[in-house]
N, CA, C and O atoms as CSV, one atom per row, in Angstrom:
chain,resi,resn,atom,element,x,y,z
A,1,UNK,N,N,100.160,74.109,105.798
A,1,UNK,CA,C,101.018,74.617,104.746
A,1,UNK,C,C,100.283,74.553,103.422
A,1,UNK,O,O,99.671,73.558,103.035
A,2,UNK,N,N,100.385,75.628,102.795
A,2,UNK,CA,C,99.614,75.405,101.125
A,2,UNK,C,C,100.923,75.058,100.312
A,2,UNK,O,O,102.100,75.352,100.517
A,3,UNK,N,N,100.309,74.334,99.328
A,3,UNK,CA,C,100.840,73.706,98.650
A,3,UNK,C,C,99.934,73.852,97.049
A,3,UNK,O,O,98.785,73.460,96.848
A,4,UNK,N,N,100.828,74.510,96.085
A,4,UNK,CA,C,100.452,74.438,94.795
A,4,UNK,C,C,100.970,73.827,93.628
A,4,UNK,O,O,102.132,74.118,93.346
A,5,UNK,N,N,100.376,73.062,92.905
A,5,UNK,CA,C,101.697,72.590,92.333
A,5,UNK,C,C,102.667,73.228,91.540
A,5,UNK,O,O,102.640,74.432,91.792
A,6,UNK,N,N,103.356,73.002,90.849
A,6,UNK,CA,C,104.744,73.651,90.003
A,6,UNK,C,C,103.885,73.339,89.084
A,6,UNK,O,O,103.275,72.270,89.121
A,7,UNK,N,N,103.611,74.832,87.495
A,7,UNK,CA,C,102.991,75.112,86.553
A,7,UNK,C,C,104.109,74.436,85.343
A,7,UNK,O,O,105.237,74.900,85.181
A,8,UNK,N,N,103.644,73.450,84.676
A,8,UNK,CA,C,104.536,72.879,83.596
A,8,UNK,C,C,105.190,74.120,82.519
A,8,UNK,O,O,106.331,74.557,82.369
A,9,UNK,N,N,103.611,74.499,81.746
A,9,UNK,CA,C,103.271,75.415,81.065
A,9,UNK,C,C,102.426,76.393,81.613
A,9,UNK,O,O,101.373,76.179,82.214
A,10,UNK,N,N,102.888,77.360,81.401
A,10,UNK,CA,C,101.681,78.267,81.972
A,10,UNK,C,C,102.469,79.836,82.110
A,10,UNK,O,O,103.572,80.081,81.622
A,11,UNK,N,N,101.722,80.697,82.798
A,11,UNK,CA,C,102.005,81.597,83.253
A,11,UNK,C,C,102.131,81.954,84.753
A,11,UNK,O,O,101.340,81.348,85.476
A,12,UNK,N,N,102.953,82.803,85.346
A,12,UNK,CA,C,102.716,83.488,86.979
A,12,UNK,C,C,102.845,84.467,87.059
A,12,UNK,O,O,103.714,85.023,86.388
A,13,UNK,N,N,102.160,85.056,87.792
A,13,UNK,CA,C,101.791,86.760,87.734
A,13,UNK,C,C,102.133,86.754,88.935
A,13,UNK,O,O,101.515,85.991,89.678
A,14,UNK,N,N,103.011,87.436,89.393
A,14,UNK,CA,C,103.884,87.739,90.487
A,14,UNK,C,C,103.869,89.076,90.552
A,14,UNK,O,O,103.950,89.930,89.668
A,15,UNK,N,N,103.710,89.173,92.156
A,15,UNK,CA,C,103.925,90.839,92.813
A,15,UNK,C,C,103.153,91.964,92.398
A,15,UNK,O,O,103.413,93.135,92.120
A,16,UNK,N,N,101.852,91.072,92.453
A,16,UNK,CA,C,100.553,91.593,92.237
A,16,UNK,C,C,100.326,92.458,94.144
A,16,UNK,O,O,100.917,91.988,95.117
A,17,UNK,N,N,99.514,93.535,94.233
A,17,UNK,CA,C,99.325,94.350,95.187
A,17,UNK,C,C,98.572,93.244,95.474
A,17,UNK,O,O,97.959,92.488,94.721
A,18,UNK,N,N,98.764,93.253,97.269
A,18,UNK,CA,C,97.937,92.443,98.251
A,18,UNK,C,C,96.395,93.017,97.905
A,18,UNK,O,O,96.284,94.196,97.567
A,19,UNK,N,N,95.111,92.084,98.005
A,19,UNK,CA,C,94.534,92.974,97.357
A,19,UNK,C,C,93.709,92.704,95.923
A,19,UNK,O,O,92.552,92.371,95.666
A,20,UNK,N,N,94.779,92.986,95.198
A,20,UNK,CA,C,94.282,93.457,94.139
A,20,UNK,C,C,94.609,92.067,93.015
A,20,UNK,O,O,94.742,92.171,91.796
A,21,UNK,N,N,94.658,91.268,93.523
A,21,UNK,CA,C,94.621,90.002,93.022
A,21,UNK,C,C,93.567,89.370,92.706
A,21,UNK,O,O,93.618,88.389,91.964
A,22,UNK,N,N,92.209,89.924,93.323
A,22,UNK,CA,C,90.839,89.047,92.621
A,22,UNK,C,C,90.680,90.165,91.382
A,22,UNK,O,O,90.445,89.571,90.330
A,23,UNK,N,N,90.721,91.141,91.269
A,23,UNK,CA,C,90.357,92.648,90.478
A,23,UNK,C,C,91.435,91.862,89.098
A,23,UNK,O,O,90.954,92.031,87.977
A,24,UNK,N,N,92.712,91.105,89.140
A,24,UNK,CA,C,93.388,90.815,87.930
A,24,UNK,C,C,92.976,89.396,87.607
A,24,UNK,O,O,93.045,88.963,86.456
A,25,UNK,N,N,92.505,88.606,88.725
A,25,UNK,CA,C,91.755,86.885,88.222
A,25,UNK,C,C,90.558,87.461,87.502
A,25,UNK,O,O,90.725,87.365,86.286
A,26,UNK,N,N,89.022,88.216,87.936
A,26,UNK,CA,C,88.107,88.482,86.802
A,26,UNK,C,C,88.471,89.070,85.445
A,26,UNK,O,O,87.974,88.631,84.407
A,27,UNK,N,N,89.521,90.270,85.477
A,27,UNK,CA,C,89.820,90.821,84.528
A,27,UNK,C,C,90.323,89.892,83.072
A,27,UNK,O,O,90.088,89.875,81.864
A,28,UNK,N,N,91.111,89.210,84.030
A,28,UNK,CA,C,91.435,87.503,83.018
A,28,UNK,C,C,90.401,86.681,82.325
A,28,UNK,O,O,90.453,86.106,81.237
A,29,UNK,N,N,89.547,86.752,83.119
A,29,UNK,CA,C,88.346,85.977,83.136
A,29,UNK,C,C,88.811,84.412,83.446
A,29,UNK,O,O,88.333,83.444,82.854
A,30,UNK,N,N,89.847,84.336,84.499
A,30,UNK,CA,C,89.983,83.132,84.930
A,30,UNK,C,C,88.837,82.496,85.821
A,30,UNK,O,O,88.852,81.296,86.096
A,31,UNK,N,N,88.022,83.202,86.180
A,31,UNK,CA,C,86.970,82.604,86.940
A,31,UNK,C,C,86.120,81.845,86.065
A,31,UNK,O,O,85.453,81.050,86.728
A,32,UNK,N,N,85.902,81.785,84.930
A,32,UNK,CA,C,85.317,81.125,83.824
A,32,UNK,C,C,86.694,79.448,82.766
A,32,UNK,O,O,86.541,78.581,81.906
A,33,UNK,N,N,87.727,79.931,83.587
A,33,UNK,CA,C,88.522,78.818,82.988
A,33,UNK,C,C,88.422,77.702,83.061
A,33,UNK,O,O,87.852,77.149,84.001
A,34,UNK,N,N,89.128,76.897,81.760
A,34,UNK,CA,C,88.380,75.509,81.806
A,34,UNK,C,C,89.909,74.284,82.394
A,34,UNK,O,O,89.974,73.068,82.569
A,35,UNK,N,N,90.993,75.519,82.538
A,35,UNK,CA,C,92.219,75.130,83.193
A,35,UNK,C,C,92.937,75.554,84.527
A,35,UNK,O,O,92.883,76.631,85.122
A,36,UNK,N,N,93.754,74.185,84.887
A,36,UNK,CA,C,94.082,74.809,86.533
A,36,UNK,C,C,94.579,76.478,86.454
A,36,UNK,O,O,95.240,77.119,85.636
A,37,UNK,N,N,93.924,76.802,87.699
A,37,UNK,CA,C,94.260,78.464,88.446
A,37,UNK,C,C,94.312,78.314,89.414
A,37,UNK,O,O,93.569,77.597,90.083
A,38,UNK,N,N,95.534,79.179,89.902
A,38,UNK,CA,C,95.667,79.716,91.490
A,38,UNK,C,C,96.119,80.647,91.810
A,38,UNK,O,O,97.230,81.044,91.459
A,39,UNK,N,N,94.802,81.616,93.091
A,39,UNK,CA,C,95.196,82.900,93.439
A,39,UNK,C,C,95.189,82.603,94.707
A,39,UNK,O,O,94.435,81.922,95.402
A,40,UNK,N,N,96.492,83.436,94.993
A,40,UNK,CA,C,97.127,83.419,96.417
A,40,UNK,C,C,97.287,84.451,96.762
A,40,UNK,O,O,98.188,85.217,96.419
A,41,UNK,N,N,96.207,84.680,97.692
A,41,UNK,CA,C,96.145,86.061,98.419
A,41,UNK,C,C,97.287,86.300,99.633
A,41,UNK,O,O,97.556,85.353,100.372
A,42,UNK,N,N,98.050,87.805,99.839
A,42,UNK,CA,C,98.040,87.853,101.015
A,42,UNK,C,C,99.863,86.787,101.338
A,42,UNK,O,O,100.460,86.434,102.356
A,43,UNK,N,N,100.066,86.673,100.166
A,43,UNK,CA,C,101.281,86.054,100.725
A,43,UNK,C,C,102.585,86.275,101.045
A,43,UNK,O,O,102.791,87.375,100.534
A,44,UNK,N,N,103.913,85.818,101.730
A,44,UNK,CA,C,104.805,86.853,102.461
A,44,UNK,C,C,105.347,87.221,101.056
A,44,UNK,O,O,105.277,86.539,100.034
A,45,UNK,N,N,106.101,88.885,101.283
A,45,UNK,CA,C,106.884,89.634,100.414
A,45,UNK,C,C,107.811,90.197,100.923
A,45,UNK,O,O,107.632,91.007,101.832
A,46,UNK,N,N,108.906,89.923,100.494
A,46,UNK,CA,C,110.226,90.733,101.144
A,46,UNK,C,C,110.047,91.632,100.764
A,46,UNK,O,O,109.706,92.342,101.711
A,47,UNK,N,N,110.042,92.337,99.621
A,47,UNK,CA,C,109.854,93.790,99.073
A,47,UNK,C,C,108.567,94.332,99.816
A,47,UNK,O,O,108.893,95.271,100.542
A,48,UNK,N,N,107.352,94.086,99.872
A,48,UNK,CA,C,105.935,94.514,100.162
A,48,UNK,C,C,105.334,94.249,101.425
A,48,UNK,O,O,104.383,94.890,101.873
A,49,UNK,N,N,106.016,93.099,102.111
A,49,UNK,CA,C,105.155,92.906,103.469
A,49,UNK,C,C,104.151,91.918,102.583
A,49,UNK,O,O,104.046,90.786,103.055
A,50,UNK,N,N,103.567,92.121,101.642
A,50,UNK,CA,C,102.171,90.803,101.482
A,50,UNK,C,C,102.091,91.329,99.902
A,50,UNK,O,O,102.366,92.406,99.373
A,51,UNK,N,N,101.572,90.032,99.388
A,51,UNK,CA,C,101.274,90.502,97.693
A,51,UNK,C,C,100.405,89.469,97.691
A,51,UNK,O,O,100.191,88.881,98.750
A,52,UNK,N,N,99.744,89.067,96.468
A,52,UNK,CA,C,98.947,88.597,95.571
A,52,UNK,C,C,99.640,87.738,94.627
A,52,UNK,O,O,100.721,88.169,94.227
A,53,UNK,N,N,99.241,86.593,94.178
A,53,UNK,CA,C,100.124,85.799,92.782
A,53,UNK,C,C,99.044,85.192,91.803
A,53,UNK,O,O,97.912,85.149,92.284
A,54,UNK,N,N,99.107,84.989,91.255
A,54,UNK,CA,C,97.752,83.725,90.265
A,54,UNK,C,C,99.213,83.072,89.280
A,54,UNK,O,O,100.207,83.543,88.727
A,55,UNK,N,N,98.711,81.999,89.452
A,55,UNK,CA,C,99.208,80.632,88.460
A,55,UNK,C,C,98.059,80.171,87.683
A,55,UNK,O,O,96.902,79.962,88.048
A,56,UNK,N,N,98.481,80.084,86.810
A,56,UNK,CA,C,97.795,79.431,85.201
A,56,UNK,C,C,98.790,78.632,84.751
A,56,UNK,O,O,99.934,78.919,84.399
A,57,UNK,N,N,97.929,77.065,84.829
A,57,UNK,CA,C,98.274,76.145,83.631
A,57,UNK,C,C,98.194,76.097,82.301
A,57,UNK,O,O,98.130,75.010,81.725
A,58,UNK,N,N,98.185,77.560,81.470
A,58,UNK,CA,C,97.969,77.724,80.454
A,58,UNK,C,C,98.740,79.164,79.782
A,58,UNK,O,O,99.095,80.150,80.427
A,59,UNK,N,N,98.866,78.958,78.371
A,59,UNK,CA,C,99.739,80.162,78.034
A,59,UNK,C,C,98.450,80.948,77.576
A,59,UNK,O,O,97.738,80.232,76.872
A,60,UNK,N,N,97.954,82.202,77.772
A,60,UNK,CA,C,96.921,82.608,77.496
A,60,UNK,C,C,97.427,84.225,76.901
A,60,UNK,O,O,98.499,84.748,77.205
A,61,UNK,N,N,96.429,84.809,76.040
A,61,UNK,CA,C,97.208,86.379,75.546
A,61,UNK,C,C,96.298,87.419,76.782
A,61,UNK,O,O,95.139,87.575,77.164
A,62,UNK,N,N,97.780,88.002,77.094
A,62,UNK,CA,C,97.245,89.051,78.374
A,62,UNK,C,C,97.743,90.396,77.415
A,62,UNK,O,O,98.638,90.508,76.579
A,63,UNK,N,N,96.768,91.314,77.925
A,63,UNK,CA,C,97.048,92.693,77.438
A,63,UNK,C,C,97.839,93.281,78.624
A,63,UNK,O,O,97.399,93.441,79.763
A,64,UNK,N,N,98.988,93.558,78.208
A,64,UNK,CA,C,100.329,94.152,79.369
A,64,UNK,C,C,99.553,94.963,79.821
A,64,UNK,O,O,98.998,94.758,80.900
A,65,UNK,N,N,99.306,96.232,78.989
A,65,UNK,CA,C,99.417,97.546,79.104
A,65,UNK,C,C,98.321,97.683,79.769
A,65,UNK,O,O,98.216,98.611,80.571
A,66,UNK,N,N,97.188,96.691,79.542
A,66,UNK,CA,C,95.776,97.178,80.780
A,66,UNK,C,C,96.624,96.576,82.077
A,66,UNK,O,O,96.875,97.352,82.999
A,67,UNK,N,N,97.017,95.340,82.143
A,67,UNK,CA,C,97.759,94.529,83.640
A,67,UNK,C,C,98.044,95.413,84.208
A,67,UNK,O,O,97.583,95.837,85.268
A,68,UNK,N,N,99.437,96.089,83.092
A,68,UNK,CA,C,100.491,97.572,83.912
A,68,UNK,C,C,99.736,98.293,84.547
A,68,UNK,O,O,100.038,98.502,85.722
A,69,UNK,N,N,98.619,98.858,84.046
A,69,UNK,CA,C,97.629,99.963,84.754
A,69,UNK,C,C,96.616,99.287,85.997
A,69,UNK,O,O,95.995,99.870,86.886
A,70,UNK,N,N,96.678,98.369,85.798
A,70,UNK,CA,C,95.856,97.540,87.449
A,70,UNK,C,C,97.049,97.960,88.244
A,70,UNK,O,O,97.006,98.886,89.053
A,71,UNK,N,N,98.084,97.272,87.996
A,71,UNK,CA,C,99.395,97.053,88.923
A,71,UNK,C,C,100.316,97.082,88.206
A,71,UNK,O,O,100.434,96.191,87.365
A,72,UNK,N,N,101.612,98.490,88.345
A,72,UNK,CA,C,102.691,98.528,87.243
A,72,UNK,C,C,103.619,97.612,88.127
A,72,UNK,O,O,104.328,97.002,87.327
A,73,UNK,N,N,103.860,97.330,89.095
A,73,UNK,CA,C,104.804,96.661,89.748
A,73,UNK,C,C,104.731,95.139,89.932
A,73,UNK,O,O,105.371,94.480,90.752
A,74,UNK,N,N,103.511,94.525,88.694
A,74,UNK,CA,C,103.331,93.426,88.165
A,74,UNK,C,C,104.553,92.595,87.580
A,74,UNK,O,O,105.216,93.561,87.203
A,75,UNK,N,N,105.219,91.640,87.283
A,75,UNK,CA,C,105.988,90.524,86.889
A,75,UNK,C,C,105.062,89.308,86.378
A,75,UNK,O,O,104.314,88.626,87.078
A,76,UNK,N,N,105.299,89.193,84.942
A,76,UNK,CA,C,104.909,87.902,84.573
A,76,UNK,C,C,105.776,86.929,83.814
A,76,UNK,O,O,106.317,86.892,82.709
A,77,UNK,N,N,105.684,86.219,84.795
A,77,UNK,CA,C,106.865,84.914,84.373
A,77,UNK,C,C,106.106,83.755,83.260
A,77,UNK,O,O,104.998,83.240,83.405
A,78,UNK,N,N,106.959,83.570,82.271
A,78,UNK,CA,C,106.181,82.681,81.300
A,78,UNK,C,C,106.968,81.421,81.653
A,78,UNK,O,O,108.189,81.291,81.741
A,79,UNK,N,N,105.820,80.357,81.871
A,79,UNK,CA,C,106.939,79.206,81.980
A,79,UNK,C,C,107.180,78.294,81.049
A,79,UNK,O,O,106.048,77.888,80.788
A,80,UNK,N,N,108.064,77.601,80.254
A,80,UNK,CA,C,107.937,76.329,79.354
A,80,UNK,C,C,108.787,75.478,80.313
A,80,UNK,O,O,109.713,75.862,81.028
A,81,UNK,N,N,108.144,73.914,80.140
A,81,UNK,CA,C,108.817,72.733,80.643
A,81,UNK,C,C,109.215,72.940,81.955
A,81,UNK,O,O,110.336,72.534,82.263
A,82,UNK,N,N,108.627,73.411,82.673
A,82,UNK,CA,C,108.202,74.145,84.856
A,82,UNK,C,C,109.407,74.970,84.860
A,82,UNK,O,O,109.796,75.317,85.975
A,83,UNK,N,N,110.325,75.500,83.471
A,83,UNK,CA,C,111.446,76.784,83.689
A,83,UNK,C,C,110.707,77.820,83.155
A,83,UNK,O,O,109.843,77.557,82.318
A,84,UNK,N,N,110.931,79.074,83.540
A,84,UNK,CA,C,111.046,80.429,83.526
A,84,UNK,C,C,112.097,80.825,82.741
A,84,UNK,O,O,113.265,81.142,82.966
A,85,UNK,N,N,111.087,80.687,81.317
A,85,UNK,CA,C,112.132,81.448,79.761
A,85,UNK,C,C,111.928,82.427,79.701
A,85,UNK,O,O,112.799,82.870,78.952
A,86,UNK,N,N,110.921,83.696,80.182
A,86,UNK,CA,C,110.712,85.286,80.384
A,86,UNK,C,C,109.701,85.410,81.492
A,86,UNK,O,O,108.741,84.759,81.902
A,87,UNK,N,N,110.423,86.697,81.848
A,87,UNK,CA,C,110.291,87.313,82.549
A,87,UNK,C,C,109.544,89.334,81.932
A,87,UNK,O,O,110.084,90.303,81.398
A,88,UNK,N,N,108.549,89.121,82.281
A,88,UNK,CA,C,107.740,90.839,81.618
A,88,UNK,C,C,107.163,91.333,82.643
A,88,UNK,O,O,106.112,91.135,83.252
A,89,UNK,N,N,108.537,92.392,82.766
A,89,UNK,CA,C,108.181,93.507,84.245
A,89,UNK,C,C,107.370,94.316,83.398
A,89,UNK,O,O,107.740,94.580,82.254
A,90,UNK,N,N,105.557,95.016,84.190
A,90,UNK,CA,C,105.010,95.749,83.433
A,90,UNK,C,C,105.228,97.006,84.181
A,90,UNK,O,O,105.963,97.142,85.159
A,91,UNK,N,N,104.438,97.989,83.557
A,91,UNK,CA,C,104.665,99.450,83.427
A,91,UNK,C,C,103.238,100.136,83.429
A,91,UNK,O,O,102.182,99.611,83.073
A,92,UNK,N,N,103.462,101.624,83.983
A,92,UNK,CA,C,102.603,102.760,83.471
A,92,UNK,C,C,101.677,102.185,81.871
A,92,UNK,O,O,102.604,101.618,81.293
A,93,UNK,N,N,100.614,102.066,81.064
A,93,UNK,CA,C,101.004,102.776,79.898
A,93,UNK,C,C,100.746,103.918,79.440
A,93,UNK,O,O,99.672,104.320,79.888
A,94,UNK,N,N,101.348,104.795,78.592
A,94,UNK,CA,C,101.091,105.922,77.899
A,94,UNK,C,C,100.017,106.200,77.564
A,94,UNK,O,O,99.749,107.397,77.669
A,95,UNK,N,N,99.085,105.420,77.104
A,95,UNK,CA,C,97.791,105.555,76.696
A,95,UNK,C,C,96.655,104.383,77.343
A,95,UNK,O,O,97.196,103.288,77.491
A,96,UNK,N,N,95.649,104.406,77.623
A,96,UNK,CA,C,94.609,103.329,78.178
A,96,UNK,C,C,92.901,103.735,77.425
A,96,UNK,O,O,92.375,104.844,77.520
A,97,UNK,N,N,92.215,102.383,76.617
A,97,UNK,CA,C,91.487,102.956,76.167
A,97,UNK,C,C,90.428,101.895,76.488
A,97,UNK,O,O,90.666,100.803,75.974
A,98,UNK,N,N,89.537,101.958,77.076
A,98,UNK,CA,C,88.016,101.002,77.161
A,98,UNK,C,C,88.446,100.866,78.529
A,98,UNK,O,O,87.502,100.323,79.104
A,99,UNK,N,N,89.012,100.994,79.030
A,99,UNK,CA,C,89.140,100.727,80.636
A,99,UNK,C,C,88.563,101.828,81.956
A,99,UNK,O,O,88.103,101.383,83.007
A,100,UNK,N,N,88.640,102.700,81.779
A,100,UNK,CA,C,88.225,104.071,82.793
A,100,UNK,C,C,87.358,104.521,81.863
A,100,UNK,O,O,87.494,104.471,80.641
A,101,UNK,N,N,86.297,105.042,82.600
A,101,UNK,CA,C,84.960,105.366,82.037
A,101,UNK,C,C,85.059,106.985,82.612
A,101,UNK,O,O,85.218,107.117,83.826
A,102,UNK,N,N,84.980,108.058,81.866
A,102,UNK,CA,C,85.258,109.580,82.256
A,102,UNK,C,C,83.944,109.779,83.122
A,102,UNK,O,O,82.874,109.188,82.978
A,103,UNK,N,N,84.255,110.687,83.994
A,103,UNK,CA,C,83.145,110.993,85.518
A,103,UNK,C,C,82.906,112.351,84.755
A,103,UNK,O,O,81.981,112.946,85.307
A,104,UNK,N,N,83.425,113.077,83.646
A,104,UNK,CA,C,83.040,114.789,83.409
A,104,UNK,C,C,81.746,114.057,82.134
A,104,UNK,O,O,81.773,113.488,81.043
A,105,UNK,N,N,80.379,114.694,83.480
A,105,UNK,CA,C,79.143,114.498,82.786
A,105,UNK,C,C,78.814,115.342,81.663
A,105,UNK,O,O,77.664,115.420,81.231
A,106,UNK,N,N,79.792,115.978,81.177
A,106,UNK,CA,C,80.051,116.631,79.766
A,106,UNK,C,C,80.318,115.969,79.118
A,106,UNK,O,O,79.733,116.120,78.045
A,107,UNK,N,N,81.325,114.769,79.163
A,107,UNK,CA,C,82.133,114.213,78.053
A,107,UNK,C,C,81.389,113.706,76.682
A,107,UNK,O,O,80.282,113.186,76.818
A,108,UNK,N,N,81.774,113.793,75.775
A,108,UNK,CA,C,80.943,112.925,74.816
A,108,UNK,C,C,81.121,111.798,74.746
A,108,UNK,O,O,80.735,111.308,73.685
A,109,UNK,N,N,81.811,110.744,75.845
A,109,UNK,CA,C,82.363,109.523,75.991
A,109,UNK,C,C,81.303,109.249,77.009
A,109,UNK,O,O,81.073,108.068,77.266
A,110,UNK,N,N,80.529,110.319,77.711
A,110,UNK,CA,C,79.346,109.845,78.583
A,110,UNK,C,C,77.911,110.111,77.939
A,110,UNK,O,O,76.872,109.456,78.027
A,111,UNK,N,N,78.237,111.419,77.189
A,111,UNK,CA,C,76.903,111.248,76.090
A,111,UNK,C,C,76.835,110.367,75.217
A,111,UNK,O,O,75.772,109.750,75.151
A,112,UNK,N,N,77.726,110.083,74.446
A,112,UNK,CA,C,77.195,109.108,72.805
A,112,UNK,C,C,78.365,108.212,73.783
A,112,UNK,O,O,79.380,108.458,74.434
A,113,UNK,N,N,77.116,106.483,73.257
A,113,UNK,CA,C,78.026,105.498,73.716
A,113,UNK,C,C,78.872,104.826,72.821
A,113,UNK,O,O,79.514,103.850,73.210
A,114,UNK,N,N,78.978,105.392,71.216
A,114,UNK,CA,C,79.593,104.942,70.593
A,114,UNK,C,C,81.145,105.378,70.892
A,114,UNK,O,O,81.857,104.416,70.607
A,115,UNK,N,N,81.786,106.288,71.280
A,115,UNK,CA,C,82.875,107.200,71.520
A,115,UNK,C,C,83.405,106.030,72.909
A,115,UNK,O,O,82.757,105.806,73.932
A,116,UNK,N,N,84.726,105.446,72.534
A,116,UNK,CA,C,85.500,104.500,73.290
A,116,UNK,C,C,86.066,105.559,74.311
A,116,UNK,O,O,86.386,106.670,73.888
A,117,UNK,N,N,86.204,105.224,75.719
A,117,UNK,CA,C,86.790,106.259,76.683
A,117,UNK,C,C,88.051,106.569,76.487
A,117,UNK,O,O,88.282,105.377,76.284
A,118,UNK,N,N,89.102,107.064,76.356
A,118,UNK,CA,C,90.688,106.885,76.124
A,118,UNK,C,C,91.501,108.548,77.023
A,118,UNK,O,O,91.456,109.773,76.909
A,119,UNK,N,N,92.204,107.429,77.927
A,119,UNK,CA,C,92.596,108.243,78.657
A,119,UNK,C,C,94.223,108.356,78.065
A,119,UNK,O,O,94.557,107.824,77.007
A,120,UNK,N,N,95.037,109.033,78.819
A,120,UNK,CA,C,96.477,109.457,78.236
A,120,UNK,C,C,97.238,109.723,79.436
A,120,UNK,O,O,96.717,110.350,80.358
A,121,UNK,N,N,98.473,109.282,79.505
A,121,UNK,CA,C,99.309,109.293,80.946
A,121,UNK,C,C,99.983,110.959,80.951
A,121,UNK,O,O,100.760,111.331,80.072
A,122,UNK,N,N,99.605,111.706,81.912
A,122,UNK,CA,C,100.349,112.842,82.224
A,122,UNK,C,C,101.224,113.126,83.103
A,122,UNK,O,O,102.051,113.972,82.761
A,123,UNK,N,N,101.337,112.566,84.435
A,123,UNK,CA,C,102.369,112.388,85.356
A,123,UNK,C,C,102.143,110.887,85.795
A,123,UNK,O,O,101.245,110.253,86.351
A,124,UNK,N,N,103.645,110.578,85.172
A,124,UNK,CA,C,103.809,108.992,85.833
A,124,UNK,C,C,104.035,109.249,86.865
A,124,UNK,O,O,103.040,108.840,87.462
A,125,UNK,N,N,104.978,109.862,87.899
A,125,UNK,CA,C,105.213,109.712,89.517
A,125,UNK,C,C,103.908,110.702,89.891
A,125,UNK,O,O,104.233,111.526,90.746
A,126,UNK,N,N,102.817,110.793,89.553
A,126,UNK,CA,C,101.221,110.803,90.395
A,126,UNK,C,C,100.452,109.886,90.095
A,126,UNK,O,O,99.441,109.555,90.715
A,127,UNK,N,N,100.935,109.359,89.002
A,127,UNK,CA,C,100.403,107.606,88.085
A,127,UNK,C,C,98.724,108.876,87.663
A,127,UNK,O,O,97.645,108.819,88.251
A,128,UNK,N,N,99.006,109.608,86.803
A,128,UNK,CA,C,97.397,111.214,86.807
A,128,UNK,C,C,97.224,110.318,85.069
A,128,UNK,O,O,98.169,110.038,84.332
A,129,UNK,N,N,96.326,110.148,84.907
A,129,UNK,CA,C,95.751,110.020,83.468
A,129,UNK,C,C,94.297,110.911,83.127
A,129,UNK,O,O,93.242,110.928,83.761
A,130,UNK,N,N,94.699,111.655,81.833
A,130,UNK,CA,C,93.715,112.703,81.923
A,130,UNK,C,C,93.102,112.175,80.023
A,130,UNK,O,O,93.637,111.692,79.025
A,131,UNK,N,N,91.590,112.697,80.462
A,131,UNK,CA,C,90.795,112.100,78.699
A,131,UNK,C,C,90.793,112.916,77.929
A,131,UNK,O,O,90.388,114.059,78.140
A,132,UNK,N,N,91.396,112.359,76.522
A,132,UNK,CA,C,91.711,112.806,75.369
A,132,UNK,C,C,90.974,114.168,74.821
A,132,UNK,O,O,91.277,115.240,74.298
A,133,UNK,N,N,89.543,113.284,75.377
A,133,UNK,CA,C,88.073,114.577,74.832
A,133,UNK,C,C,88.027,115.356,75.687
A,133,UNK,O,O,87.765,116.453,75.195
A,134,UNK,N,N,88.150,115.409,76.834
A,134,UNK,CA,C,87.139,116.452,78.075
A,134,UNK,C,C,89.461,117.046,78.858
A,134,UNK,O,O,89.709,118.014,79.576
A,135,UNK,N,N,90.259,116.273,78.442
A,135,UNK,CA,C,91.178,116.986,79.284
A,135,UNK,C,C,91.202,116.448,81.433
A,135,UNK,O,O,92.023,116.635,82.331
A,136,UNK,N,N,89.971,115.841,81.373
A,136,UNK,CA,C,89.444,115.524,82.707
A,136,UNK,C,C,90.249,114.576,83.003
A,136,UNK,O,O,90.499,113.587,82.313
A,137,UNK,N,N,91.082,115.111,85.015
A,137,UNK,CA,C,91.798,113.983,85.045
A,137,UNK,C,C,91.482,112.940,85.820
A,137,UNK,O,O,90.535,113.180,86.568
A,138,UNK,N,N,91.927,111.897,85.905
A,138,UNK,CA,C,91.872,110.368,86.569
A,138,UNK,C,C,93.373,109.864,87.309
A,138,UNK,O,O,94.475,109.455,86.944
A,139,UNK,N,N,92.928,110.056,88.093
A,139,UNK,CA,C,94.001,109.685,89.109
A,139,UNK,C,C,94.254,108.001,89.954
A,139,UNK,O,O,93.599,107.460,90.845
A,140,UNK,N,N,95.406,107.578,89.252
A,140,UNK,CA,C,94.936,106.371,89.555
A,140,UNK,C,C,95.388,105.901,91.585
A,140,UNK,O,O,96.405,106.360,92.105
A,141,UNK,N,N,94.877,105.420,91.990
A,141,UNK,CA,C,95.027,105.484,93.431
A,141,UNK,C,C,96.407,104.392,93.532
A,141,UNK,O,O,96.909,104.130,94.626
């Protein structure tokens, strides 16, 4: 049986895609932390059949809107004193910028490296994000 302990303070990232739970521990850069972490791969989901979780003993600043775009069906529970005072279901976002790198070997986001990549949400139910400069779309899988 695993056994983790109950996070005093901290955060839990819940109903992370089976999966895609090491892709949101580097992104954190919890692999470099100097406080308890735990990723739990692969574990049961009534909704999913299997998900992903990470616990942090620490309140740390997460950028939603990149999280949302790893995994919109993300939940992060903030905890004070081992209760759960919020709860932040994430989302699509509207806009994503330094994260997807444009594949149209035209772009000027692939010529000059000063030009930040910035994509823009066009169909949320295809989850399609297309770049600002080139129009080129990105489809998120």
């Amino acid at each position: 049986m695993l056994n983790v302990d109950t996070i005093k303070n901290g955060l839990v990232i819940d109903h992370i895609q089976a999966g895609l739970g090491w892709r949101v521990f580097n992104w954190l850069g919890l692999d470099k932390a100097s406080f308890a972490t735990a990723l739990i791969m692969n574990a049961s989901s009534g909704k999913s059949g299997k998900k992903d979780i990470i616990k942090i003993d620490n309140i740390i600043n997460i950028d939603y809107s990149i999280l949302g775009f790893i995994d919109s069906n993300i939940t992060v529970n903030v905890i004070q004193d081992s209760q759960i005072v919020r709860k932040i279901k994430m989302e699509l976002p509207p806009k994503v910028e330094g994260v997807i790198t444009c594949k149209n070997p035209r772009c000027i986001t692939v010529t000059e490296n000063y030009v930040t990549p910035q994509f823009r949400l066009t169909n949320p139910s295809k989850k399609e994000y297309r770049c600002v400069y080139c129009d080129d779309l990105y489809k998120r899988g």
